[in-house]
BABA-749970 format. One line per field, with one value per atom (N, C-alpha, C): residue number from 1; x, y, z negated. Coordinates in Angstrom, 2 decimals, padded with zeros to 5 digits, always signed. Example, Ala and Ser with C-alpha at 12.3 -4.5 7.8 and 13.67 -1.06 7.14 Angstrom:
residues 2
fidren: 1, 1, 1, 2, 2, 2 .
u: +013.19, +012.30, +013.20, +012.85, +013.67, +012.90 .
v: -005.69, -004.50, -003.30, -002.25, -001.06, +000.03 .
w: -007.80, -007.80, -007.80, -007.08, -007.14, -007.87 .
END
This chain:
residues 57
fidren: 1, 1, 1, 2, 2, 2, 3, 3, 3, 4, 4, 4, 5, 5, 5, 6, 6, 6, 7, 7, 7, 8, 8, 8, 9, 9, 9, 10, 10, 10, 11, 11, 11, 12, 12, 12, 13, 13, 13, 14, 14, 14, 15, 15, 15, 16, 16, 16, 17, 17, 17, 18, 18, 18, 19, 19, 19, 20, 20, 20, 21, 21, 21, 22, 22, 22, 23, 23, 23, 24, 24, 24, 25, 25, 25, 26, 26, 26, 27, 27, 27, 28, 28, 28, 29, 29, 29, 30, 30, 30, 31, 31, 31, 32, 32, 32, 33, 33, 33, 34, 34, 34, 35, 35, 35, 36, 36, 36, 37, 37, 37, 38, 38, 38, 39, 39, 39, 40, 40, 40, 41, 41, 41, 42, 42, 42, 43, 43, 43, 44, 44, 44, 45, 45, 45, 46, 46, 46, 47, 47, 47, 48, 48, 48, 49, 49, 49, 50, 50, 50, 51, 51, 51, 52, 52, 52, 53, 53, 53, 54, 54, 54, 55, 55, 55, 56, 56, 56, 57, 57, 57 .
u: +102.92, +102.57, +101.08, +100.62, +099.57, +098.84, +098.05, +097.30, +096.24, +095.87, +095.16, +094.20, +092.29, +091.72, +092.03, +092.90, +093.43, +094.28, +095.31, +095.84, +095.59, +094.69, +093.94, +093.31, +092.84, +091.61, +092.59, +093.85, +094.80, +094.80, +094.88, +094.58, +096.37, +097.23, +097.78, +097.45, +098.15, +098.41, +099.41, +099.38, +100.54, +100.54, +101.39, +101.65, +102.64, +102.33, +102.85, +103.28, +104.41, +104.96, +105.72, +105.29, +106.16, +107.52, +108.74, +109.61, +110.26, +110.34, +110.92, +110.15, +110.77, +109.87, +109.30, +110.05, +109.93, +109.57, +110.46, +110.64, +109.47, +108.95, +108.28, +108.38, +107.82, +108.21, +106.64, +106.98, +106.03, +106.66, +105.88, +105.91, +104.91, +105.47, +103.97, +103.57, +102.00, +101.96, +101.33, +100.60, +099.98, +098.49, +097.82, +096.46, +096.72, +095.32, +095.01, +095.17, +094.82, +095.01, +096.41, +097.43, +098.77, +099.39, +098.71, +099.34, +098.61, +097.65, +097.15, +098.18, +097.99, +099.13, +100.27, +100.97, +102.33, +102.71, +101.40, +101.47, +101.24, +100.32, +100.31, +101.69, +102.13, +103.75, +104.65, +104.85, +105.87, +105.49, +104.20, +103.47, +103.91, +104.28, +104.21, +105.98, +106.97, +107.98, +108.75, +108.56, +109.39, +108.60, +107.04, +106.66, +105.97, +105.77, +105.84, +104.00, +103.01, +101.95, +101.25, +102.13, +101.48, +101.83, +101.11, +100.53, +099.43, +099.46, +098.50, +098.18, +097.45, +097.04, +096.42, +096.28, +096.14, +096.09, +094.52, +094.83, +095.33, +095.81, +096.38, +095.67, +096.03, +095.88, +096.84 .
v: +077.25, +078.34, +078.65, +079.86, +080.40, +081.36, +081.27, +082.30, +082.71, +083.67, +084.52, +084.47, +085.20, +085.24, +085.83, +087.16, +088.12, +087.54, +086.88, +085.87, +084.27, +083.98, +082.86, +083.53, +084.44, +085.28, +086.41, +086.26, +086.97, +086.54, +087.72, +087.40, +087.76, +087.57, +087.84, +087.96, +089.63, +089.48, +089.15, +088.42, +088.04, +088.65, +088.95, +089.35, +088.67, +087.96, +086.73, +087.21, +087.28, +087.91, +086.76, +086.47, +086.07, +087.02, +086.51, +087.48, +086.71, +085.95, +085.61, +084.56, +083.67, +082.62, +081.54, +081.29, +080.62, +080.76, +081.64, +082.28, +082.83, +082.45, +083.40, +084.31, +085.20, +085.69, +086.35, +085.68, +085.89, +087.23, +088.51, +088.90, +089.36, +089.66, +089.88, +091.33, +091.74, +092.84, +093.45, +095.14, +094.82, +094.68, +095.06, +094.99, +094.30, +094.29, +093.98, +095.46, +096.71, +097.83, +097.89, +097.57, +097.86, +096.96, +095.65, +094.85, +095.01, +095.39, +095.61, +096.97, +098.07, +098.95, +098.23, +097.69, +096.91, +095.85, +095.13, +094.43, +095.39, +096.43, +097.34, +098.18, +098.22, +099.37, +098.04, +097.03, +096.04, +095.46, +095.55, +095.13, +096.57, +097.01, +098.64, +098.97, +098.34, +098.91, +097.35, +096.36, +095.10, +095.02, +095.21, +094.68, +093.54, +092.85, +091.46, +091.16, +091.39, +091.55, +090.49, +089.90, +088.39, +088.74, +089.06, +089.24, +088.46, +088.28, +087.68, +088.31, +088.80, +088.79, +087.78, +087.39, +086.13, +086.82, +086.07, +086.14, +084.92, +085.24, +083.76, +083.81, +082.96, +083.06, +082.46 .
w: -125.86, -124.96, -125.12, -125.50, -125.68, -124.30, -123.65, -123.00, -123.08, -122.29, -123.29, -122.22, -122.33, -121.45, -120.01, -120.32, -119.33, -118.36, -118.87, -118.17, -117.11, -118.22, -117.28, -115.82, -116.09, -114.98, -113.88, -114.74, -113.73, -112.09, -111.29, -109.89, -109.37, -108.50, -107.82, -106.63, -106.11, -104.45, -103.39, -102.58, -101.96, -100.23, -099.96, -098.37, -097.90, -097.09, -096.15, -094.66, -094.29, -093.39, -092.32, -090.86, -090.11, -089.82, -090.17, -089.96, -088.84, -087.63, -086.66, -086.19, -085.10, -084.88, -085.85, -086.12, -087.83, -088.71, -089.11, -090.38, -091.17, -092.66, -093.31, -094.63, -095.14, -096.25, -097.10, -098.18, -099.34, -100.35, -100.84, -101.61, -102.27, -103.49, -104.17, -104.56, -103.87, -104.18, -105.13, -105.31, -106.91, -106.95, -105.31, -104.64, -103.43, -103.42, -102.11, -100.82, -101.34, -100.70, -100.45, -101.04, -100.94, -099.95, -100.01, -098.72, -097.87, -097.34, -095.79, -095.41, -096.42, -096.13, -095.57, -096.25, -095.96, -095.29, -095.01, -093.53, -092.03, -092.37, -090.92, -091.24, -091.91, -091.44, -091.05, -091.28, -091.01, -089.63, -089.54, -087.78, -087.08, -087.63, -086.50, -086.50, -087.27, -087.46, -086.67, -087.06, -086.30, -084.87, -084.50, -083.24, -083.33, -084.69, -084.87, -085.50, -085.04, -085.29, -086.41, -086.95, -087.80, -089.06, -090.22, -091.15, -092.25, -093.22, -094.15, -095.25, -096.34, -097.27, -097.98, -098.85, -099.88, -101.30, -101.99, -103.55, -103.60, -104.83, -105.95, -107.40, -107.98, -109.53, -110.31 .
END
């Protein structure tokens, strides 16, 4: 397995979602702009105000 600089330095975004009392859910988005978007429509559409954004690598 070969990688490349682009890859090593690759960032992921993740949006971390309480979906019940428990419950959570990770997906991955393609910014950081796109999951604050998509944590405030999912806080505004369930009621459920708990939200995360996260890089990865």
């Amino acid at each position: 397995m070969f990688l490349t600089v682009m890859n090593a330095q690759a960032e992921s975004f993740w949006l971390i979602l309480q979906n019940s009392t428990y419950g959570i859910e990770k997906i991955e988005m393609k910014n950081m702009s796109q999951c604050e978007e998509q944590g405030m429509q999912y806080t505004k559409s369930s009621g459920i105000p708990r939200y995360l954004c996260l890089i990865g690598k």
